[in-house]
N, C-alpha and C positions, 0 to 999 in steps of 0.2 A: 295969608302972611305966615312964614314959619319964624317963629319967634324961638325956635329952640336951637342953643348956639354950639356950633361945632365941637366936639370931644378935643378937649387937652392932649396934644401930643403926649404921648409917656418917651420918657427919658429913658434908653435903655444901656444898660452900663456891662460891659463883655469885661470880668476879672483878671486881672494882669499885675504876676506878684505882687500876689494878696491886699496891697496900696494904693496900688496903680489900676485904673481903668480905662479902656477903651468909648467913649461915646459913639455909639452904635444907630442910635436912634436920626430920623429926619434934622431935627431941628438941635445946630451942633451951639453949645456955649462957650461963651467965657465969663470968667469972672470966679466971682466966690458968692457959695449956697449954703448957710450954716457953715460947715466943718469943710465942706468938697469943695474944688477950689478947680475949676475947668481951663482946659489951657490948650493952645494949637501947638505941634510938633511936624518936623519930619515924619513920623509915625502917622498923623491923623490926629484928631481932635484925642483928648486924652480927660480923662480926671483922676482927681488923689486927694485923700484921705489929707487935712492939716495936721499940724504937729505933729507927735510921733513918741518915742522912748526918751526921757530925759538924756542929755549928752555926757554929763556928768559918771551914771548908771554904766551907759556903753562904756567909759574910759576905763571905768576900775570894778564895776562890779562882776563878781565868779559867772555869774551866771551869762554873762556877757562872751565870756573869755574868746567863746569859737568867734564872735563878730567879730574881735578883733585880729584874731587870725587872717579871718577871710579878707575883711579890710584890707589889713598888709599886704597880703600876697596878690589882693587885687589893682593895689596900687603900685606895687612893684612890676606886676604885667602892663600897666597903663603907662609906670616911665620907660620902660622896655622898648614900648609899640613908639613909642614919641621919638627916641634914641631913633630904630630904623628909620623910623619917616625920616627922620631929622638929618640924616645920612646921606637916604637915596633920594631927595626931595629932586635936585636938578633933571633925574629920570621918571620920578613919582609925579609930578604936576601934572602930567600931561597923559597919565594909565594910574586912574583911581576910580573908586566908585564911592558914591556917600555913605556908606557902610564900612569902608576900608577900615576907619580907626576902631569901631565894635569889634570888627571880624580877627582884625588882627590880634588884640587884646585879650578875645576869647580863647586864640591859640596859642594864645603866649603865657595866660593863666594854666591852661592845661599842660604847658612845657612845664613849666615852675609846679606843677604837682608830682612829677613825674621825677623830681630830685630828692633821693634817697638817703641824704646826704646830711641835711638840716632837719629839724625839727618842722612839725606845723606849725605855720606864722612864720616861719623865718626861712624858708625854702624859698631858692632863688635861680633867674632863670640860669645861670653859668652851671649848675651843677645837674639842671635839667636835660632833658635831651632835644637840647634844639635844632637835630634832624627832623622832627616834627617840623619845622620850616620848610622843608622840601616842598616846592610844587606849589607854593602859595601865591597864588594870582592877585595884583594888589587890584586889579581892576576884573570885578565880576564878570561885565560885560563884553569882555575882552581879553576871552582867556590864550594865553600863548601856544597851550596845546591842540586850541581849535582854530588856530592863528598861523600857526607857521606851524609846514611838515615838513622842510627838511630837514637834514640831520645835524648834531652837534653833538660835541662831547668837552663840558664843562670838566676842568682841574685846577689844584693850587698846590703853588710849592712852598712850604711853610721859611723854608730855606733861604730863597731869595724874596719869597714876600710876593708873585707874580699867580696870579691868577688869568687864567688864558680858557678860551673858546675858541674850541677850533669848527667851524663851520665847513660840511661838505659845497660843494657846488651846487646849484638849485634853477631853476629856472622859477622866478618871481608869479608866474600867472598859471604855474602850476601846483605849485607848491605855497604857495601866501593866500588863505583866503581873505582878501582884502574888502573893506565894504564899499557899496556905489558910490561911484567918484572919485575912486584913489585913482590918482597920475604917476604917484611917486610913494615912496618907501625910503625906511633910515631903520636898519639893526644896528643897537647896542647893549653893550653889555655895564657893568657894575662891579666892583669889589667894595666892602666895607669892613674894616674892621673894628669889635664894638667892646668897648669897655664898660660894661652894665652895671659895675659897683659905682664907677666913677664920672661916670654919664659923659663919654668921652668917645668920641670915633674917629677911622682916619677914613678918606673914603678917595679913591678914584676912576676913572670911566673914560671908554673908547667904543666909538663907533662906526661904521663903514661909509658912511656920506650917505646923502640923498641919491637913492636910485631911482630911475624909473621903473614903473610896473609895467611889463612887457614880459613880452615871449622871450627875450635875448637872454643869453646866459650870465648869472654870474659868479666868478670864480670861487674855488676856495678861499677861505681866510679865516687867521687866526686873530682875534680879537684879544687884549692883553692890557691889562691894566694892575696897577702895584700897588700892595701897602706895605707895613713896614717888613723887613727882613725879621727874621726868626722869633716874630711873635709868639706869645702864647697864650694871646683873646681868641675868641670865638671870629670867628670870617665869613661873611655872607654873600653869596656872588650872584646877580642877579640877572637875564634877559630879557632885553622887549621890543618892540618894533613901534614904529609910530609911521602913521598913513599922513598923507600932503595931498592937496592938490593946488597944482600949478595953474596959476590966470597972470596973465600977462608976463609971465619969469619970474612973478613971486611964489613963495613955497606956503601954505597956508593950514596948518593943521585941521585933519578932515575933523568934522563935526564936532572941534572943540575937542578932541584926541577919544571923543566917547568909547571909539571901541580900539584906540590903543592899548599892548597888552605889558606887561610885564609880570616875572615870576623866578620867583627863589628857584635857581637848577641846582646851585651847590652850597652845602654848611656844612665847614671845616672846625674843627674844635678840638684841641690837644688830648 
């Protein structure tokens, strides 16, 4: 008879700013252990350290002063990224990945650093350079540049307010690499323009119809959508494509738009 009872899993905890831990180990928890308090996430099993620095402290004490810097300027990238989404959503729902609102936020904090303009803590993204926005794929998995090869060339006329893509000719199943099962195809484009002090945007959007993916050619065109004439907000123009497959004449977005792409081609700013 072996009467000797098997070794206690150890708990193994991978440090994740300094509060935050990773549970690493077999055997994943929840709940609260003394102080540690174990919890599931997106991320994977997590734990964290209770309590923390009095709130009070943080509010007004000197020695605080940078947290509340950071704070600021990090919740000012957070309503920044909200503003976009909030914008492009009719284009957005459908080319995102679950990362989108971190990823965004991360680059929107580093625009809003980048403004020379304000003080620290009160640096904002209008004064930032948010050509950083260029080339930002809102869906990882589905980026536009390893998506669509033909050619385009994104512009905006501050004048009349008209932001336009002009689209060479392409052949779809040359030039698209599309994923197994695409029947059909839809390019569009986006304009928004974004009032970040005032949490305010105007946005509009045109698209080429539902094509099918084939060898057949399809022409040029210019894609064209407007906001207001002779603004003086920051303007973001955006491209993506979304895959379909067709059963019985209905259109059916491939695999829930997973590798639908969209991506910042142009930001305009006075």
């Amino acid at each position: 008879m072996n009467n000797h009872l098997p070794p206690k899993p150890s708990l193994q905890l991978t440090l994740n700013y300094f509060i935050m831990a990773k549970q690493a180990g077999i055997i994943k928890l929840k709940g609260t252990i003394n102080d540690i308090a174990f919890y599931k996430t997106a991320d994977g099993h997590l734990a964290r350290a209770k309590g923390g620095v009095d709130r009070d402290k943080i509010l007004h004490s000197a020695a605080f002063a940078r947290t509340r810097e950071n704070n600021s300027e990090f919740g000012r990238a957070g309503q920044g990224g909200k503003l976009i989404r909030t914008a492009l959503r009719s284009l957005m729902q459908k080319a995102k990945d679950r990362r989108v609102v971190s990823r965004l936020t991360t680059l929107l904090l580093a625009i809003i650093k980048t403004d020379a303009v304000n003080s620290r803590g009160n640096r904002t993204l209008s004064e930032g350079n948010l050509a950083m926005l260029e080339d930002f794929d809102f869906n990882i998995n589905g980026k536009l540049g390893t998506t669509f090869f033909g050619q385009f060339i994104p512009s905006f006329d501050r004048v009349t307010g008209d932001a336009t893509i002009a689209v060479d000719a392409f052949t779809a199943t040359e030039q698209i690499g599309a994923p197994s099962g695409t029947t059909h195809f839809k390019l569009a484009m986006g304009v928004a323009e974004l009032d970040f002090p005032n949490k305010t945007f105007s946005f509009s959007e045109m698209h080429m119809g539902i094509l099918p993916y084939d060898n057949s050619a399809v022409a040029a065109a210019n894609l064209t959508a407007s906001v207001n004439p002779n603004s003086t907000l920051p303007v973001v123009v955006v491209m993506g494509i979304e895959f379909y497959q067709e059963v019985n004449g209905e259109y059916y977005s491939l695999k829930n738009g997973a590798f639908n792409a969209l991506n910042v081609v142009n930001v305009d700013k006075v």
